[in-house]
VEXVEXRO-279946 format. One record per atom (N, C-alpha, C, O, CB): residue number from 1; atom name; residue in three letters; x, y, z. Coordinates in steps of 0.001 Angstrom, whole numbers, plus 524288, in hexadecimal, padded with zeros to 5 digits. Glycine has a CB too. Layout:
% VEXVEXRO-279946
kolba  bator  koldren  east  north  up
NUM  CA  ala  X  Y  Z
...
***
This chain:
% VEXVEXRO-279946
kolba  bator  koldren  east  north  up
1  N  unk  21098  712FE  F129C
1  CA  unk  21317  70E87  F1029
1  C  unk  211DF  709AD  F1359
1  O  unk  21236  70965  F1823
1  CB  unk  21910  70F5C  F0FAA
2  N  unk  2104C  7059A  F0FE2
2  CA  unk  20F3D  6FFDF  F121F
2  C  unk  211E7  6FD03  F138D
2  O  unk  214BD  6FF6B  F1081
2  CB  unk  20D75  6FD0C  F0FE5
3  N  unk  21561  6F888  F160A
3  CA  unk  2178D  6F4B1  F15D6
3  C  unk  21559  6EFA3  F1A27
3  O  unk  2123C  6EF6E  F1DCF
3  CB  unk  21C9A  6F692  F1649
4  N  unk  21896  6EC33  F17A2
4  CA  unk  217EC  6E785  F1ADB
4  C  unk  21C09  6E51F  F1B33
4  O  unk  21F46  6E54B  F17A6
4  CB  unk  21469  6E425  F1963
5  N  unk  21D13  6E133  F2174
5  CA  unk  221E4  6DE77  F2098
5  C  unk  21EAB  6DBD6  F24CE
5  O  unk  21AD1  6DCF8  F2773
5  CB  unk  2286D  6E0F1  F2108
6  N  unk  22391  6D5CD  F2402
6  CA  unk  22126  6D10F  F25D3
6  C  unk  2261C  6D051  F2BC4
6  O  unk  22AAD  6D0CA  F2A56
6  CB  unk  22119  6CB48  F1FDD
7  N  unk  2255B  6CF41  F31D7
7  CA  unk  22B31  6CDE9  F3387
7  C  unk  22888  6CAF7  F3744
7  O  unk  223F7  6C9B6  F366F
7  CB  unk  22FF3  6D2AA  F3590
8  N  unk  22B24  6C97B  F3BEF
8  CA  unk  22B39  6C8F7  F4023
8  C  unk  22A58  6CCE7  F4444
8  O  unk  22DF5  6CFFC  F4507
8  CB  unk  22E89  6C724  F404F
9  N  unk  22609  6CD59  F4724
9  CA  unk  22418  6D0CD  F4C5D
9  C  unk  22AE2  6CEA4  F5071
9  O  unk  22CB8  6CA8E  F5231
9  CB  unk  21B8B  6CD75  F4FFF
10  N  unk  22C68  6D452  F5038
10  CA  unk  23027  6D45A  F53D5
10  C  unk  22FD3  6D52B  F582E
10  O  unk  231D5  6D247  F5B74
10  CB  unk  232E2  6D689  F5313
11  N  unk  22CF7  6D9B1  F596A
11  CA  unk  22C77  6DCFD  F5E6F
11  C  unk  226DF  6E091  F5EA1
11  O  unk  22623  6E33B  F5AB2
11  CB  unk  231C9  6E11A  F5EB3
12  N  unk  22401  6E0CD  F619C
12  CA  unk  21FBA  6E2D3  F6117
12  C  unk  21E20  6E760  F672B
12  O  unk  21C24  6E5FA  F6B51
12  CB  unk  21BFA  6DD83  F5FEC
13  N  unk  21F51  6EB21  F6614
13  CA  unk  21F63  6EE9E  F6986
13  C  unk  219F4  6F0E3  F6D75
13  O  unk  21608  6EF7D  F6B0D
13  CB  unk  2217E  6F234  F6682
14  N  unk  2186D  6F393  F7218
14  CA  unk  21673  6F2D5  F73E0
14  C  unk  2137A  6F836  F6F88
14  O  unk  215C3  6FA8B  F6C01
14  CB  unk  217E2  6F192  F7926
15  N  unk  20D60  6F906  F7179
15  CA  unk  20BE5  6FEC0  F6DFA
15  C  unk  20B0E  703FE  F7241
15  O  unk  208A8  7049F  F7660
15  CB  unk  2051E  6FDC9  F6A1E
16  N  unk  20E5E  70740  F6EE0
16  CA  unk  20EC4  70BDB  F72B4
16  C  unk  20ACE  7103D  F7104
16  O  unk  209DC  71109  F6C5F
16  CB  unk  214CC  70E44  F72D0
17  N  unk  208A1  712EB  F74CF
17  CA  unk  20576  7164F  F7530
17  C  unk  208A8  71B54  F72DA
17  O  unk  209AE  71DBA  F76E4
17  CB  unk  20367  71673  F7AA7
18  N  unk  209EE  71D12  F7059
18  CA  unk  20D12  723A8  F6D6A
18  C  unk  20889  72811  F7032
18  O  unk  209CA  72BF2  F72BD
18  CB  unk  20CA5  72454  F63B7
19  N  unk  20421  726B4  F6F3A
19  CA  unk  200E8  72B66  F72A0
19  C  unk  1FA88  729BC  F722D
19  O  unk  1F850  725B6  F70C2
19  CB  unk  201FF  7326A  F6F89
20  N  unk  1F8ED  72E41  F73DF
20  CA  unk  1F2CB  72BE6  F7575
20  C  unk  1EF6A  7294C  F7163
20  O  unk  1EBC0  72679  F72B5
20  CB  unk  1EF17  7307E  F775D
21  N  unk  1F0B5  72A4D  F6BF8
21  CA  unk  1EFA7  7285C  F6767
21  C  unk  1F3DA  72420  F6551
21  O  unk  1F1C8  722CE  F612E
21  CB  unk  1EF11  72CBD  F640D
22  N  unk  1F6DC  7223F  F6595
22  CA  unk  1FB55  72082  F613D
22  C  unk  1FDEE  71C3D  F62B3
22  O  unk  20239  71D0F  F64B5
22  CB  unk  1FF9D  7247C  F6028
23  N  unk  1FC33  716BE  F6228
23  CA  unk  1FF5C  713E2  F648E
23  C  unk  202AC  71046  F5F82
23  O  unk  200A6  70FF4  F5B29
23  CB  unk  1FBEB  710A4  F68EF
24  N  unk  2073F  70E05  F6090
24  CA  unk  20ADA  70AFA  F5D80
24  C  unk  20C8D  70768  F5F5B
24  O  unk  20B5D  706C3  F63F8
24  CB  unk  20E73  70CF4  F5BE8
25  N  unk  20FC2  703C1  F5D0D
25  CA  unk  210BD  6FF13  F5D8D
25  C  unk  21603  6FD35  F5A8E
25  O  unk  21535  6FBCE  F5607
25  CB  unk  20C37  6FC98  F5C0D
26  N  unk  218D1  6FD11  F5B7D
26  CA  unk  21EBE  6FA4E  F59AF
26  C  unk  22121  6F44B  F59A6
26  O  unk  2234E  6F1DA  F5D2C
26  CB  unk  2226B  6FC97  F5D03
27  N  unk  2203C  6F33B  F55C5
27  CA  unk  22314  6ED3D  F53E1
27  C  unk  22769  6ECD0  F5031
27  O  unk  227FE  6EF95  F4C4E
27  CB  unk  21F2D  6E9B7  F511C
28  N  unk  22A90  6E8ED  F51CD
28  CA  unk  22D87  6E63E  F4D7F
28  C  unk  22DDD  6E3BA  F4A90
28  O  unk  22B40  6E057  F4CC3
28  CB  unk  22F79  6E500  F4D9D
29  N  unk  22EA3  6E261  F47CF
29  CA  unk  22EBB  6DE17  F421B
29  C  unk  23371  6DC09  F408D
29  O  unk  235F2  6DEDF  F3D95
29  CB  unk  22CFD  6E0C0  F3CB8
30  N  unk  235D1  6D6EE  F41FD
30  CA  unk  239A3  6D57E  F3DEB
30  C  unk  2399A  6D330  F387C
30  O  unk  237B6  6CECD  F37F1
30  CB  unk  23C10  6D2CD  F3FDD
31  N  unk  23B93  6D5D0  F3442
31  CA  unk  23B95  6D4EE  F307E
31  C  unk  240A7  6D349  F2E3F
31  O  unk  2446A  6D647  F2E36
31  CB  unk  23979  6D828  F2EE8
32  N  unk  240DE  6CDDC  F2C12
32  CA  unk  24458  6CAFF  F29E7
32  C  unk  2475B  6CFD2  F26C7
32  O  unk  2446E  6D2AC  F243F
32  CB  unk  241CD  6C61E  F2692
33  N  unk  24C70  6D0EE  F26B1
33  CA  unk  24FAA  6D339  F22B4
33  C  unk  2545F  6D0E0  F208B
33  O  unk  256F8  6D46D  F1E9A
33  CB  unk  25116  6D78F  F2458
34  N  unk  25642  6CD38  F2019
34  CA  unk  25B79  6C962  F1B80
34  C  unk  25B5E  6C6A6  F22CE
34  O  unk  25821  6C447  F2573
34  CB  unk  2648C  6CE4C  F1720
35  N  unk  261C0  6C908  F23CF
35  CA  unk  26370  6C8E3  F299A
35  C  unk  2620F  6CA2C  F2D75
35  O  unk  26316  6C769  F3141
35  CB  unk  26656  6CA46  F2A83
36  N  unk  25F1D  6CEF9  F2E1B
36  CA  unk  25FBE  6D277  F30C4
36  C  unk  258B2  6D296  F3187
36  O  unk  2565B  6D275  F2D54
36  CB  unk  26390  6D740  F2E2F
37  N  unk  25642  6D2BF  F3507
37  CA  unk  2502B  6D349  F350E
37  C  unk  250BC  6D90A  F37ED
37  O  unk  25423  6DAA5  F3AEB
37  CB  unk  24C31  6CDDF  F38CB
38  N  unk  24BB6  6DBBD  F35B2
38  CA  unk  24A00  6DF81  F378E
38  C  unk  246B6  6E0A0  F3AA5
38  O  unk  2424A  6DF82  F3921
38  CB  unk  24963  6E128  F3563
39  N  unk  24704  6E2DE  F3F69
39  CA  unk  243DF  6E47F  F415C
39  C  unk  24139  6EA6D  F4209
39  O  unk  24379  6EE26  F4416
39  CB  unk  24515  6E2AB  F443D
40  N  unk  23B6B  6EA7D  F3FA3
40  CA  unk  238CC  6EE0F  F3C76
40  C  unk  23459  6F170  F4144
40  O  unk  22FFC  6EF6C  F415F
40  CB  unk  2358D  6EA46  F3704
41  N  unk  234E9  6F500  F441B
41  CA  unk  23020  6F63C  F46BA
41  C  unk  22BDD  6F9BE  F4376
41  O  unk  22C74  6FDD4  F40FE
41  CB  unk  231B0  6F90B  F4BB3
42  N  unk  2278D  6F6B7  F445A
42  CA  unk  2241E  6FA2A  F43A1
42  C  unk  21F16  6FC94  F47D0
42  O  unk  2200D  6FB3C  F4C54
42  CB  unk  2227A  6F821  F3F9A
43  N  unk  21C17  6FE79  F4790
43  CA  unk  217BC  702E2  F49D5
43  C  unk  211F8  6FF1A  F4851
43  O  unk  21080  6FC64  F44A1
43  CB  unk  21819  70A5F  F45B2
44  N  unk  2103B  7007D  F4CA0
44  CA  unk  20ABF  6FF0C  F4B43
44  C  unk  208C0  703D4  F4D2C
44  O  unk  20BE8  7060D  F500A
44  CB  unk  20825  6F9AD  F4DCD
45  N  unk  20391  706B9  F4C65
45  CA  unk  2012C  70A90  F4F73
45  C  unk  1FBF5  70A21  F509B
45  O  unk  1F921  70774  F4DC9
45  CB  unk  201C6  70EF2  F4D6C
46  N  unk  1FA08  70CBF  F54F1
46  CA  unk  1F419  70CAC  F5664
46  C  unk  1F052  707A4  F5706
46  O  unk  1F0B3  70514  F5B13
46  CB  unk  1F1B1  70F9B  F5277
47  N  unk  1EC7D  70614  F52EC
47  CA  unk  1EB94  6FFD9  F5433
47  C  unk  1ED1D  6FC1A  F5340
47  O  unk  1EBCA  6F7E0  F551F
47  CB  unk  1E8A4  6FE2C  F5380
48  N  unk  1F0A9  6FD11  F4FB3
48  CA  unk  1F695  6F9F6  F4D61
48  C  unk  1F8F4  6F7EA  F512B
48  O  unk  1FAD3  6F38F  F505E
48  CB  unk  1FB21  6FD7A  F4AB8
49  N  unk  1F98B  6F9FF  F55B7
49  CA  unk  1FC94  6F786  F5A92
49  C  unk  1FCD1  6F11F  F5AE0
49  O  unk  2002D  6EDAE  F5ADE
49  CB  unk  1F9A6  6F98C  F5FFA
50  N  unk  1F76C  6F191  F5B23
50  CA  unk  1F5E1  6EC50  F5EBF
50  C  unk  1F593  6E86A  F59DF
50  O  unk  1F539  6E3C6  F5B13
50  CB  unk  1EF40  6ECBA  F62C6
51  N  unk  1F5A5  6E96B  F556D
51  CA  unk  1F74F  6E442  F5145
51  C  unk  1FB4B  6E0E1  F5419
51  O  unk  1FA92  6DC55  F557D
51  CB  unk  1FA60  6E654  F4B28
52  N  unk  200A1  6E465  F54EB
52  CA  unk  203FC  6E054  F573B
52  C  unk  20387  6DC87  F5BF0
52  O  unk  206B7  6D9E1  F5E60
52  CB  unk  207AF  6E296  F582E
53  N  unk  1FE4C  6DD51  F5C3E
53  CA  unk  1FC99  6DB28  F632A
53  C  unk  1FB3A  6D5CB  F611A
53  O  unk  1F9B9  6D315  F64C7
53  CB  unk  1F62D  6DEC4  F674B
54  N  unk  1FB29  6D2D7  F5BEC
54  CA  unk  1F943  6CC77  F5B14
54  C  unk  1FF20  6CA47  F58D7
54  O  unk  1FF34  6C5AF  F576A
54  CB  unk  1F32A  6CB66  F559D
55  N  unk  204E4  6CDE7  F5869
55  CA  unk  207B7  6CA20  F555B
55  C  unk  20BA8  6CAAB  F5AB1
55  O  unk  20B86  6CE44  F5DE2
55  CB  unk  209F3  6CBBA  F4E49
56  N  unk  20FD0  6C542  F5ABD
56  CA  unk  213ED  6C5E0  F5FE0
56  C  unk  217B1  6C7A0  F5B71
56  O  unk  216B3  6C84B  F56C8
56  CB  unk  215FA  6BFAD  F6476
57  N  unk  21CC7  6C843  F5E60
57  CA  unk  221E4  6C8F8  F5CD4
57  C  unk  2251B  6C371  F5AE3
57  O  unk  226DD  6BFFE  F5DBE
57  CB  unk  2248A  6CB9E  F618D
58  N  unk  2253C  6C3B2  F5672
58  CA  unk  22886  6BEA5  F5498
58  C  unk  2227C  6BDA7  F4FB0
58  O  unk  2234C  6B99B  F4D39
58  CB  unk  22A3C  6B83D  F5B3B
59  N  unk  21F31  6BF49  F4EA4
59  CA  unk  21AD6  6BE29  F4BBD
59  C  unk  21D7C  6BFEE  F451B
59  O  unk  220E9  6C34D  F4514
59  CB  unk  2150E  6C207  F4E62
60  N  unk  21BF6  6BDD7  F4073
60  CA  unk  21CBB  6C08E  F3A84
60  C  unk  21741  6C2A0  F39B6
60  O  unk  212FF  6C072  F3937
60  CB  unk  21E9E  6BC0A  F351F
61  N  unk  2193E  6C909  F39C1
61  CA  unk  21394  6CBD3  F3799
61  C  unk  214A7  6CF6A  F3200
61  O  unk  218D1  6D053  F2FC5
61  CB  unk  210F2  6D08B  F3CE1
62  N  unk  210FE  6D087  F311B
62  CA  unk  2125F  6D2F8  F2B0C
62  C  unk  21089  6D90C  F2FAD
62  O  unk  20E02  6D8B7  F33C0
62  CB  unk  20CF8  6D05E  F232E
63  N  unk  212AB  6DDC3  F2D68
63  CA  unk  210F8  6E28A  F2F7B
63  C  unk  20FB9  6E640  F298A
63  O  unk  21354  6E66D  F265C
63  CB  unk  2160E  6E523  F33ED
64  N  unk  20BA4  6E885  F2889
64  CA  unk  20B43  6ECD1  F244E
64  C  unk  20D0A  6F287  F28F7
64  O  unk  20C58  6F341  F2DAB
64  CB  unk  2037F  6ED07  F20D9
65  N  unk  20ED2  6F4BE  F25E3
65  CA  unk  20FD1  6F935  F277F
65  C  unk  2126C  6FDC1  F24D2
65  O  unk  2153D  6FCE2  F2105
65  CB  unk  211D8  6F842  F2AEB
66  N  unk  211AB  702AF  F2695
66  CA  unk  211E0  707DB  F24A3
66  C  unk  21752  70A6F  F26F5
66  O  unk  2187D  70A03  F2B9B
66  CB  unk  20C83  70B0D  F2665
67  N  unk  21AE1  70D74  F22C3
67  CA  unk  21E33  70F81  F23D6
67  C  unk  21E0D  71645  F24D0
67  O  unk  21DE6  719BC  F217B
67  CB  unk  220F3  70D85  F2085
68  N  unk  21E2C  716C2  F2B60
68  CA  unk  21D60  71D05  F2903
68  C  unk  22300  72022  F2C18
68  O  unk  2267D  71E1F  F2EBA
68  CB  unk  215E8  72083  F2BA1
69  N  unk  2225B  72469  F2AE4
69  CA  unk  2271B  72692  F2C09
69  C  unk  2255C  72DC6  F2E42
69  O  unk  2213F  72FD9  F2CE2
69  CB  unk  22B43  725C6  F25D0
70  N  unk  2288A  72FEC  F30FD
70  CA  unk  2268D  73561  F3276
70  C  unk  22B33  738BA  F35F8
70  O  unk  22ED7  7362A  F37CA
70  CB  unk  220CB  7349B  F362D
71  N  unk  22B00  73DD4  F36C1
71  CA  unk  22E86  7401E  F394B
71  C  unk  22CEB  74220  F3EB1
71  O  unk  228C6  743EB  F4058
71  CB  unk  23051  743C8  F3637
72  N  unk  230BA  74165  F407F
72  CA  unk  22F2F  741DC  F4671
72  C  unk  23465  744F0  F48C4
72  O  unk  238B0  742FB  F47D7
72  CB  unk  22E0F  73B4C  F49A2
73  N  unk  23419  7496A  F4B92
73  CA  unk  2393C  74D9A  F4D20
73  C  unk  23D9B  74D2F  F48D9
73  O  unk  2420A  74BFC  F4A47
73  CB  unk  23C5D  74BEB  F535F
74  N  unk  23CAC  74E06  F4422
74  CA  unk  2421D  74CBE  F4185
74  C  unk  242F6  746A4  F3F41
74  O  unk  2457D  7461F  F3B32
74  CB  unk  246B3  74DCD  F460E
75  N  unk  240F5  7424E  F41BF
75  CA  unk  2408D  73E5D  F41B4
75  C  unk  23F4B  73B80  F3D1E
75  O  unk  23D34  73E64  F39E4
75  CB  unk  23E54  73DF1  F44B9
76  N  unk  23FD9  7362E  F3B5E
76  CA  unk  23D8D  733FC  F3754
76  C  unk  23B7A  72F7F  F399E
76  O  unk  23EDA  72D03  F3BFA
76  CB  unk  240D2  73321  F32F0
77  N  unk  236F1  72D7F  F39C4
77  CA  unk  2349E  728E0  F3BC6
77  C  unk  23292  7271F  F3924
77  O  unk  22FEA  729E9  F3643
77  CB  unk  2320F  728BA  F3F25
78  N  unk  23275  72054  F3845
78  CA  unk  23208  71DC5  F34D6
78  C  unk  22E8E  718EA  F389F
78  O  unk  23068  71669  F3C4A
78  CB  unk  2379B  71CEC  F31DA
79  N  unk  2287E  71882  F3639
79  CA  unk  22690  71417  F39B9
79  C  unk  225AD  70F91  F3667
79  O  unk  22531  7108D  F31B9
79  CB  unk  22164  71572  F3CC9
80  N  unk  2255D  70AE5  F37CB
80  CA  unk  22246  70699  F352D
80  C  unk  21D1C  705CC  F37C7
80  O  unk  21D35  7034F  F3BE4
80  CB  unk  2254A  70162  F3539
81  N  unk  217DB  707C7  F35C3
81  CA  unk  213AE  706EC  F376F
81  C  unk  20F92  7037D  F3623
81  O  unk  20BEE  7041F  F3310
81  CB  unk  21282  70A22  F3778
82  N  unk  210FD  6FEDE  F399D
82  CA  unk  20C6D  6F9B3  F37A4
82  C  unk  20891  6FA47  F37F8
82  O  unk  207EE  6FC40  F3C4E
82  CB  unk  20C01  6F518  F39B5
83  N  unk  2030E  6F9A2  F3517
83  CA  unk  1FE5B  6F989  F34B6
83  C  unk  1FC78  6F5FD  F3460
83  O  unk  1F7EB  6F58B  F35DD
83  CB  unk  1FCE7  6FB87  F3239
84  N  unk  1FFC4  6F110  F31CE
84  CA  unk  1FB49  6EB9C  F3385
84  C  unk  200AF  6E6BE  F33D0
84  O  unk  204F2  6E6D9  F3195
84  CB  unk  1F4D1  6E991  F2CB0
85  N  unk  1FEF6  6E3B8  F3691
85  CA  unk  20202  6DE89  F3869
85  C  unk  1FF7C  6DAC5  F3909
85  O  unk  1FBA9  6DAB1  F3BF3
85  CB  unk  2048E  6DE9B  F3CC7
86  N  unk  2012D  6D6BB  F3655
86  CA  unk  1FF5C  6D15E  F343F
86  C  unk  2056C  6CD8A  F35B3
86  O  unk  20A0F  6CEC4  F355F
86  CB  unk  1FD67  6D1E3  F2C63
87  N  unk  2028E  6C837  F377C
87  CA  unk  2063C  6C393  F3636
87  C  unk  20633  6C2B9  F32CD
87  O  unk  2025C  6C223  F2FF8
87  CB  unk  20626  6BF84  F37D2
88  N  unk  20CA9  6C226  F3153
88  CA  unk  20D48  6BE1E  F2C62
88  C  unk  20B0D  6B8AD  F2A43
88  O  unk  20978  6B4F0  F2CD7
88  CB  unk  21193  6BCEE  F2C90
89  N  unk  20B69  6B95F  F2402
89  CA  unk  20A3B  6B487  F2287
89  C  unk  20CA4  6B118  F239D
89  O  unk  2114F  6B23A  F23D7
89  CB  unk  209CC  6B3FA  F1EC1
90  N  unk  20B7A  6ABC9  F24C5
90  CA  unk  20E7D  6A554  F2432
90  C  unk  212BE  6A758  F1E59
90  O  unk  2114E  6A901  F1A12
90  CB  unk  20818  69E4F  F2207
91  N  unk  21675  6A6AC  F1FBC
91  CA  unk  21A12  6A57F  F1CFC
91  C  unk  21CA6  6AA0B  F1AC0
91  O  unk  21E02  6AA00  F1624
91  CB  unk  21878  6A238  F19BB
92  N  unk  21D5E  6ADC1  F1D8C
92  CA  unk  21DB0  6B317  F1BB0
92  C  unk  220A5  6B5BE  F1F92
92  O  unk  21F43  6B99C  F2211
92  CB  unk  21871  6B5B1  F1AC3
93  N  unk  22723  6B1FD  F2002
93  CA  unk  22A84  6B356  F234E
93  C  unk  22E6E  6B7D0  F1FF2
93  O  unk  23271  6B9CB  F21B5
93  CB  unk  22D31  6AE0F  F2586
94  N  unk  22C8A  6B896  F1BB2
94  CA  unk  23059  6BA4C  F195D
94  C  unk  22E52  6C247  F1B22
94  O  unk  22A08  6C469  F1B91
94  CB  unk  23061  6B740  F1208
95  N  unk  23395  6C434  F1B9F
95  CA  unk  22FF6  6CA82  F1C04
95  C  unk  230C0  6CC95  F1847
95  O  unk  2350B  6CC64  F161E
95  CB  unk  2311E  6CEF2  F201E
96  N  unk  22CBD  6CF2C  F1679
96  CA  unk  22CCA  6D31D  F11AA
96  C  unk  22B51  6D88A  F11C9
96  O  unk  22698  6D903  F128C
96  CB  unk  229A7  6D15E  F0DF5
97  N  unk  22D3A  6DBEA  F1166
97  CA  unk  229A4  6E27B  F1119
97  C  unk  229F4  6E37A  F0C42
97  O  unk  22DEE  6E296  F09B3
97  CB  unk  22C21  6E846  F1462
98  N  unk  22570  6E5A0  F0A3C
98  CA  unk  22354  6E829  F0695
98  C  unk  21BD2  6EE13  F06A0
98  O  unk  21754  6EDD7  F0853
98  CB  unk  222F3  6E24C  F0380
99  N  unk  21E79  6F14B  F0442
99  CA  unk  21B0E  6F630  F03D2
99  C  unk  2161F  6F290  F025F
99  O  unk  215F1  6EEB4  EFF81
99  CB  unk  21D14  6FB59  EFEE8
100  N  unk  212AA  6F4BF  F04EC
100  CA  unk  20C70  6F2AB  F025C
100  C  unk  209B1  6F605  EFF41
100  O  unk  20531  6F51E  EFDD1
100  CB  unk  20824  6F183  F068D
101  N  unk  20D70  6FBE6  EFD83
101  CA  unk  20C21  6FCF5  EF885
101  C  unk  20CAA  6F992  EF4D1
101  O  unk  210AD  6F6ED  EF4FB
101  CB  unk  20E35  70084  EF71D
102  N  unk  208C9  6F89B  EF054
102  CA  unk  20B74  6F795  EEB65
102  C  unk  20F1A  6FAA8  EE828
102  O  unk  21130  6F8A3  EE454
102  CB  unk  2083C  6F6BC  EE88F
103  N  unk  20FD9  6FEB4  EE949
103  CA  unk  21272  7035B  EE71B
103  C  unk  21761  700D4  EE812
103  O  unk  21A91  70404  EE667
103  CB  unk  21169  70958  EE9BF
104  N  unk  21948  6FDD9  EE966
104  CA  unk  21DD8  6FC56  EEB33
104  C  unk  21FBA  6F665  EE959
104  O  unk  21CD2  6F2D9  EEACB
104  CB  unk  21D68  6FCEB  EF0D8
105  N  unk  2243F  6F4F8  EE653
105  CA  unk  2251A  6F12B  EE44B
105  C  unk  2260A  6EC54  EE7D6
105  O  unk  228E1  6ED42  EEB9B
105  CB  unk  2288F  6F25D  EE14E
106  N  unk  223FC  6E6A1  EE759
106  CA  unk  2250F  6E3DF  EEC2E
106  C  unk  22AF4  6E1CC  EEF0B
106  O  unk  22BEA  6DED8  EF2B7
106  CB  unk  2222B  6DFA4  EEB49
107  N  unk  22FB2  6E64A  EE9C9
107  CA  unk  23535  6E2C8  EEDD6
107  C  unk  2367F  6E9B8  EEBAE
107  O  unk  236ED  6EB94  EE744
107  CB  unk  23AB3  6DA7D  EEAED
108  N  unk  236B4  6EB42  EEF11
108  CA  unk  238DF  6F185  EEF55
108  C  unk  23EC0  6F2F4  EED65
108  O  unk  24094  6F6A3  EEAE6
108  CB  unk  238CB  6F370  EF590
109  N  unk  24110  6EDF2  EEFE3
109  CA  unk  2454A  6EE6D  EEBB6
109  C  unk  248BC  6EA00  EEA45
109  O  unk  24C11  6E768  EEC92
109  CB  unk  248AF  6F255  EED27
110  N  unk  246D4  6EA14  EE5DD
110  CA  unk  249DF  6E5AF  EE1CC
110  C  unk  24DD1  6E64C  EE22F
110  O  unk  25045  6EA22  EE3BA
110  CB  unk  24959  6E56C  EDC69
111  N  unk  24FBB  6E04C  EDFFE
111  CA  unk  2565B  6DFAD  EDFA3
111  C  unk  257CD  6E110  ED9BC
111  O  unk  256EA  6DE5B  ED5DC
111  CB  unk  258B8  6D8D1  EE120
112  N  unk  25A77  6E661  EDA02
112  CA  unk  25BE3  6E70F  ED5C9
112  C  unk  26035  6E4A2  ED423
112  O  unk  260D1  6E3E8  ECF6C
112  CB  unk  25C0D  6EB20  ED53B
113  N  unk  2637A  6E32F  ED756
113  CA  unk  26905  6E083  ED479
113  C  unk  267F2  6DCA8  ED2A2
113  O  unk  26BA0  6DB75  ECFC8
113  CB  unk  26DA8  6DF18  ED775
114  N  unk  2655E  6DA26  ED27F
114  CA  unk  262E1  6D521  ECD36
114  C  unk  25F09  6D5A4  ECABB
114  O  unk  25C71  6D1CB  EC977
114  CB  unk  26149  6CFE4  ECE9E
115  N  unk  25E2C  6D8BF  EC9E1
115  CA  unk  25A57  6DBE5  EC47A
115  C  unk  25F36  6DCBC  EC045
115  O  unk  26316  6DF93  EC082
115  CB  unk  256D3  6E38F  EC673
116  N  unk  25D18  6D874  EBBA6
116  CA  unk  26235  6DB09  EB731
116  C  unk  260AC  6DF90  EB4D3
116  O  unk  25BE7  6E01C  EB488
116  CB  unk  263D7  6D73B  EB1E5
117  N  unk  263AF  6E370  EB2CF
117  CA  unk  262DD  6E699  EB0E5
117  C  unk  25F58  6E694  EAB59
117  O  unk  25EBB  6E2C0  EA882
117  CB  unk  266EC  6E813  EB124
118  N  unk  25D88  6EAFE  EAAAC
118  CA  unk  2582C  6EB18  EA667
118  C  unk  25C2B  6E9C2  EA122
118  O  unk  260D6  6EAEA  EA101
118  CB  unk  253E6  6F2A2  EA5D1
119  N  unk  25989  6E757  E9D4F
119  CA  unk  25D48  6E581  E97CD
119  C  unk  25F67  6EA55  E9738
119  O  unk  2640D  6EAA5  E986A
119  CB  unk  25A23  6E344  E91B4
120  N  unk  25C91  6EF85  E9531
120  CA  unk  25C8C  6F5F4  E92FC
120  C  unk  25F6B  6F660  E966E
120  O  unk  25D04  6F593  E9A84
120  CB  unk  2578B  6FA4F  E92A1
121  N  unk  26664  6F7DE  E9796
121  CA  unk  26591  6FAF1  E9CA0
121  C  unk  265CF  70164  E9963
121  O  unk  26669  704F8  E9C8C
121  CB  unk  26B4C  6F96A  EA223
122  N  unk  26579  702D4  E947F
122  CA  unk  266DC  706DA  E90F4
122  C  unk  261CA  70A87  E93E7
122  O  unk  25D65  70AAC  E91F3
122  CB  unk  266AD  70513  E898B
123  N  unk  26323  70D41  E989C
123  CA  unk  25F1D  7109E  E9B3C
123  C  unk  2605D  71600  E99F5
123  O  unk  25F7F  719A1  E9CFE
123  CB  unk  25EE7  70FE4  EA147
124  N  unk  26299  71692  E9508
124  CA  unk  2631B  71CFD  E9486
124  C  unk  25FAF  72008  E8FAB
124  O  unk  25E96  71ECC  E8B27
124  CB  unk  269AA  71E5D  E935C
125  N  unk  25EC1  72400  E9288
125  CA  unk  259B1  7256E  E8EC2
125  C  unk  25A4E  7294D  E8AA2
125  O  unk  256A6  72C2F  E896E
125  CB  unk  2552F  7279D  E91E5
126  N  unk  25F69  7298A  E8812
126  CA  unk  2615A  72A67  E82CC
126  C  unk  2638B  7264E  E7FB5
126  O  unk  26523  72739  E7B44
126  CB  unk  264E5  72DF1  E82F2
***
């Protein structure tokens, strides 16, 4: 699964070696939410690392990234895995996430309480 979201570089972690093959990288992202901003970590891996090596902390970057998930002793682990990072556009303070499937409608979920009801509501099929 695809996504993208737009925030503020919060925190950008150093990259740790996991083993003789496997290295990662941990950042934060704040993302505007009403009141309350979020702060979102995600993963970079392998040559992915060193992307974060041209943006500082306090920068607006857009991040695409992959949601994966797996079991570990019983465990449920849930990663956000970035694959590419870009600065934001001029004027593009606003944050947005959305799937980069098209399979997926662009406001996931509508406001149904102001949707009037259909004229027919006669939905019975006798």
């Amino acid at each position: 699964m695809a996504f993208e979201v737009i925030g503020r570089l919060h925190r950008v972690f150093p990259t740790e070696q996991k083993s003789a093959s496997f290295q990662a990288r941990e950042f934060v992202l704040e993302v505007p939410d009403g009141n309350y901003p979020q702060l979102i970590k995600f993963q970079a891996v392998q040559e992915r690392c060193s992307i974060l090596d041209t943006y500082n902390e306090g920068d607006q970057i857009k991040v695409s990234f992959d949601l994966r998930g797996r079991e570990w002793n019983g465990k449920y682990l849930t990663n956000l895995n970035a694959w590419r990072i870009e600065r934001a556009g001029e004027g593009s303070g606003a944050t947005t996430t959305a799937a980069a499937d098209s399979r997926f409608p662009s406001d996931p979920f509508p406001d149904y309480n102001n949707t009037p009801p259909p004229a027919n509501t006669d939905d019975l099929p006798f």
